[in-house]
C-alpha positions in Angstrom: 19.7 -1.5 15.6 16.8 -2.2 17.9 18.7 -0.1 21.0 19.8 3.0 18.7 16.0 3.4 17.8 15.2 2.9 21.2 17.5 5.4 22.6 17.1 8.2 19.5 13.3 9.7 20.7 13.1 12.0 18.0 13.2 8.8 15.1 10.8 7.2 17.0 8.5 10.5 17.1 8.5 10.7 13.2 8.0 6.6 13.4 4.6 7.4 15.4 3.7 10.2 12.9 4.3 8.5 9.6 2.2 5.3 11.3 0.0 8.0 11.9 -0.2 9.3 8.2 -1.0 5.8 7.5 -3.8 5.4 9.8 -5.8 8.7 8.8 -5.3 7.7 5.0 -7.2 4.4 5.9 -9.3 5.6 8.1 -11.0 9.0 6.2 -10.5 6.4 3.2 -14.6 6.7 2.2 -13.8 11.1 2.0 -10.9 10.9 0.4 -10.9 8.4 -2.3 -13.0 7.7 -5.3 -13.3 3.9 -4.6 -16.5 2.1 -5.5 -15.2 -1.7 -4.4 -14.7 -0.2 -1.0 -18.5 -0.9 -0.3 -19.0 -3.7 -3.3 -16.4 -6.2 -0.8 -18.1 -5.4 2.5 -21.6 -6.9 1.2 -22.2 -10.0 0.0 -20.4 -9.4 -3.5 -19.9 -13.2 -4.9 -23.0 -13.0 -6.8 -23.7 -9.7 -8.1 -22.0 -7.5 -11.0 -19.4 -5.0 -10.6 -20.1 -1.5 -9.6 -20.5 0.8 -12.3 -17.0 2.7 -12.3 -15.0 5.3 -13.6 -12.2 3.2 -14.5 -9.7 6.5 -14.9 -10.8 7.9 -11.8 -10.7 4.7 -10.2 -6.9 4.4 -11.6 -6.1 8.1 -10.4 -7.3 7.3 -6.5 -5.8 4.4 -7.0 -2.6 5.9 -8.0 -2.9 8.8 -5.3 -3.7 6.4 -2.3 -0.4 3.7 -3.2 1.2 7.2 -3.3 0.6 8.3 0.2 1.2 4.8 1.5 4.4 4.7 -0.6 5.4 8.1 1.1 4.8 6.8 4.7 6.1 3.5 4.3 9.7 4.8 2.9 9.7 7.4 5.9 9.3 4.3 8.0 12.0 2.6 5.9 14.4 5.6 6.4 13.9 6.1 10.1 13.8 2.9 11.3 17.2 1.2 9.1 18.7 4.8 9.1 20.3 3.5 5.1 19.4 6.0 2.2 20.2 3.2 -0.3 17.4 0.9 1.0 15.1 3.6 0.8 15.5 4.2 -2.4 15.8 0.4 -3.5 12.5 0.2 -1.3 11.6 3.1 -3.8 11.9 1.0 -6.8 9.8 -1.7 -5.5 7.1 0.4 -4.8 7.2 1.6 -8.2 7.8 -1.5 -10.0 4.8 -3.5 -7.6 2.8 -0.8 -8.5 2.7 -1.1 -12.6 2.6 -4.8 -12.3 -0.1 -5.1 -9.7 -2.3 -2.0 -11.5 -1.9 -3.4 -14.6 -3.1 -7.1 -13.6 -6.2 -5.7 -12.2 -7.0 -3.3 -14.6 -5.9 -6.3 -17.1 -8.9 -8.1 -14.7 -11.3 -5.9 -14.9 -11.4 -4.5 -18.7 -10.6 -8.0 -20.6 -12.5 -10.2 -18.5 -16.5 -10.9 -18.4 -16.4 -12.1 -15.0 -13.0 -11.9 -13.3 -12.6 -14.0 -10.0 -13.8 -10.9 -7.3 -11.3 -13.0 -5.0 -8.4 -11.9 -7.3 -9.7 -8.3 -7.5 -10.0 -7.9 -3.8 -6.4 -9.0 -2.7 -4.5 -7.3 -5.9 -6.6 -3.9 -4.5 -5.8 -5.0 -1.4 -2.1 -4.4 -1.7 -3.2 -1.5 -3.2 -4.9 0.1 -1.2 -2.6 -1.2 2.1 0.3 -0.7 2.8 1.2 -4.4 3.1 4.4 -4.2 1.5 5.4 -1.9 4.7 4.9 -5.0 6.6 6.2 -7.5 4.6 9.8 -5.2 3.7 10.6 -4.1 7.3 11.5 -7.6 8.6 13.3 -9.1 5.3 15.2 -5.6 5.7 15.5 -6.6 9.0 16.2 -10.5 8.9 19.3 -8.9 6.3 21.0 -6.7 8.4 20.8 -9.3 11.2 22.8 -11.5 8.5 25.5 -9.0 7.1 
């Protein structure tokens, strides 16, 4: 798999720009994206309150940012194991990760008086990330290697 990537240039070209679609969504993140835990977790947050927020706007930029991920991530997906099915399979993960994880912090933030900011920062962190990129490519990997 690893040599047919390496010898197909124009894969690897749409690689480099969907890693660079994920790179410019992180990295104009503070223009782009109502988010008002992006500057609550760089200070000392343990002992103060949450940000006033816009919980549906929140949700929306929430939404739209997993969604931009989502779309580079499953180029990446495509290109790289060249299999529609696991794209879409990758597809319904997204999706179903998604609802669970929004709905936990959401759950988090609305029903609890002082959720655990711990818990709130890594459920945004996977997100907001695209960690699930990372963690998908080498089980997809690791089970083509044992077909």
């Amino acid at each position: 798999m690893l040599r047919e990537l390496i010898k197909n240039k124009r894969r690897l070209f749409f690689i480099g720009l969907a890693l660079l679609g994920l790179i410019l969504v992180r990295a104009f993140e503070d223009q782009l994206f109502y988010d008002p835990f992006l500057s609550f977790f760089k200070t000392d947050y343990q002992n103060k309150p949450l940000p006033n927020l816009d919980q549906f706007l929140l949700f929306l930029n929430l939404l739209l940012r997993y969604t931009l991920n989502t779309f580079f991530s499953l180029i990446i997906i495509r290109l790289l194991f060249n299999e529609k099915q696991l794209m879409v399979f990758s597809g319904y993960l997204f999706l179903f990760l998604f609802l669970v994880l929004v709905a936990i912090f959401f759950g988090l933030l609305h029903f609890s008086n002082q959720p655990d900011y711990l818990i709130l920062f890594y459920i945004r962190r996977f997100l907001i990330q695209p960690l699930f990129l990372v963690l998908f490519i080498p089980a997809f990997y690791y089970q083509q290697l044992t077909r």
